[in-house]
C-alpha positions as MATLAB code, in Angstrom:
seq = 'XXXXXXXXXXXXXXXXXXXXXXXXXXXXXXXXXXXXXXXXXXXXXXXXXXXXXXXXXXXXXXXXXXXXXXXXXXXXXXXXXXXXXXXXXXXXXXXXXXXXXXXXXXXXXXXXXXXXXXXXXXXXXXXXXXXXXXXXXXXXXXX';
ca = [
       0.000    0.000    0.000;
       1.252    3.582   -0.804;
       1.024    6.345    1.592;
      -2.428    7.958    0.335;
      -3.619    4.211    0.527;
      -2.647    3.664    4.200;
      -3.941    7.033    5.326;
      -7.600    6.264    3.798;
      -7.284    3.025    5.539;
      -6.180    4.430    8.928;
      -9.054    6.931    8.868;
     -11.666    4.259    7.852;
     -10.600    1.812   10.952;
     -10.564    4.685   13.262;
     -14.154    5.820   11.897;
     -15.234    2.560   12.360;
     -13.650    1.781   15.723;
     -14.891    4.891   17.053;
     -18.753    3.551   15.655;
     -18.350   -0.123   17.363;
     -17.027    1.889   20.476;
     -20.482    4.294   20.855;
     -22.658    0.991   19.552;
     -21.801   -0.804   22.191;
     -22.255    1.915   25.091;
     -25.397    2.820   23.577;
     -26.108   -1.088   23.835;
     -24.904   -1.051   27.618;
     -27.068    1.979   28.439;
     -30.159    0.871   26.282;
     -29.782   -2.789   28.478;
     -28.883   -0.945   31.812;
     -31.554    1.442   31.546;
     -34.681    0.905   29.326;
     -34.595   -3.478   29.746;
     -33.937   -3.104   33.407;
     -30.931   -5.820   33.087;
     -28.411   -6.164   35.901;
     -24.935   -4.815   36.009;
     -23.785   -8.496   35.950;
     -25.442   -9.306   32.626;
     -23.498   -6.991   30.788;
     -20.520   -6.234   32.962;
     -18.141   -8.431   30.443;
     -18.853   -5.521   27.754;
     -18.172   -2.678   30.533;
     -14.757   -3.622   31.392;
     -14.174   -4.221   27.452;
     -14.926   -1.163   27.062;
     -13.611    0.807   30.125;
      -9.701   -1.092   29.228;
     -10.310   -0.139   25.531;
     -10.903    3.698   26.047;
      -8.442    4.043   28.608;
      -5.630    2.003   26.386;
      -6.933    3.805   23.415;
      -6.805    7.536   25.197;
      -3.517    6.931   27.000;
      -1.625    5.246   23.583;
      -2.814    8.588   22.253;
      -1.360   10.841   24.963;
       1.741    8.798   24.747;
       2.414    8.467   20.794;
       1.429   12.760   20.554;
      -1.455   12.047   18.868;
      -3.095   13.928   21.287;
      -0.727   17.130   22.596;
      -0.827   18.218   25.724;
       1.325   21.252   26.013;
       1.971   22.321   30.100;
      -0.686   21.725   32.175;
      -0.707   23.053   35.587;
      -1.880   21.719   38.476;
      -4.971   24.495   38.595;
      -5.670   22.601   35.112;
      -5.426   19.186   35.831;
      -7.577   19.891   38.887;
     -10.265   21.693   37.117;
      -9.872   18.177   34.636;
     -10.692   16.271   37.516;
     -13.403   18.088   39.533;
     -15.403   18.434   35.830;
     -15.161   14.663   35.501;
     -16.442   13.720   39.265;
     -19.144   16.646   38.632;
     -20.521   14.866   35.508;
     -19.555   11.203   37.355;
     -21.500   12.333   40.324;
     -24.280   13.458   38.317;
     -24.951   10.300   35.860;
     -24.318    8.297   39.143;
     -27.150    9.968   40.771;
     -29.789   10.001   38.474;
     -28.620    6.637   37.567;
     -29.174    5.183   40.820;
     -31.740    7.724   42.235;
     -33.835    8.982   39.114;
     -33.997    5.859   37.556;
     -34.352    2.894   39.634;
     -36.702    2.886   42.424;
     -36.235    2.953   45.227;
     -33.223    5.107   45.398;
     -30.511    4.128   47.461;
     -30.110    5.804   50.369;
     -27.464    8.406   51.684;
     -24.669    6.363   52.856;
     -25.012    3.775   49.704;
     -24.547    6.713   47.223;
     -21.874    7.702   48.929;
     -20.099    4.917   48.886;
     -21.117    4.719   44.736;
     -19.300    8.330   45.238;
     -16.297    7.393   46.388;
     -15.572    4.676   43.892;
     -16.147    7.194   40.878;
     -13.856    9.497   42.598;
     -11.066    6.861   42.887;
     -11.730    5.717   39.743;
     -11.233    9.033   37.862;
      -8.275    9.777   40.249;
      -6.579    6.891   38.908;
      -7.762    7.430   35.241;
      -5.855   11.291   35.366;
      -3.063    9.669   37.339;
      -2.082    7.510   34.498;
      -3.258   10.168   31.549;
      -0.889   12.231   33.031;
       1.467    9.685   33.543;
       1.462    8.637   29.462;
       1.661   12.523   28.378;
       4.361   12.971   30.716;
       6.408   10.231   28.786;
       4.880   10.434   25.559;
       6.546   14.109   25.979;
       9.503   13.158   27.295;
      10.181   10.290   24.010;
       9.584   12.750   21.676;
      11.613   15.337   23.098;
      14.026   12.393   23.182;
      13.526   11.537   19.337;
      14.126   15.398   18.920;
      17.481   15.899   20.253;
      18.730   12.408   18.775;
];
């Protein structure tokens, strides 16, 4: 294949990845939510997916696909408390909104803490994989 031919190809597998990727969270959510299923009927296809975006999004960071010029702390924080916001929130009205009954104080917070050590760990190692991804390529560079 010739470089125009491997650059159609690349954008067709990543177009199409990206389609089997939302299918099957639409699948999850469409189970989870309107069929009433269990988490453990479909919890093989959540951790497929969970591994694959977070492999996916941290090759990214660390081949400079994605470039992440400085961030500082005040930025990576603000990264953070968005993503336990918007965790928080589908958490609740997942568990609260949805299903009935609700589960009470203490049980939602202890959903709570899991989606904040979850995320923690999430920007610990997409930090981790820019951080290195930035430090190959300024390798590369001076080589």
């Amino acid at each position: 294949m010739d470089e125009r031919s491997k650059q159609v190809a690349y954008k067709i597998m990543a177009i199409m990845y990206l389609l089997t990727i939302l299918s099957m969270q639409a699948i999850v959510l469409y189970r989870q939510f309107a069929l009433g299923q269990e988490l453990r009927d479909f919890e093989d296809l959540a951790i497929i997916m969970t591994v694959n975006s977070l492999f996916l999004i941290s090759a990214l960071l660390y081949f400079g696909a994605i470039s992440i010029r400085k961030l500082s702390i005040k930025s990576i924080l603000l990264i953070y408390l968005l993503l336990v916001v918007l965790g928080s929130a589908f958490t609740y009205v997942k568990y609260n909104l949805v299903r009935s009954p609700g589960l009470s104080f203490m049980e939602l917070f202890d959903k709570l803490i899991i989606v904040f050590a979850i995320l923690g760990i999430m920007m610990f190692f997409f930090i981790m994989f820019s951080y290195l991804g930035k430090r190959r390529l300024d390798k590369e560079i001076e080589d």
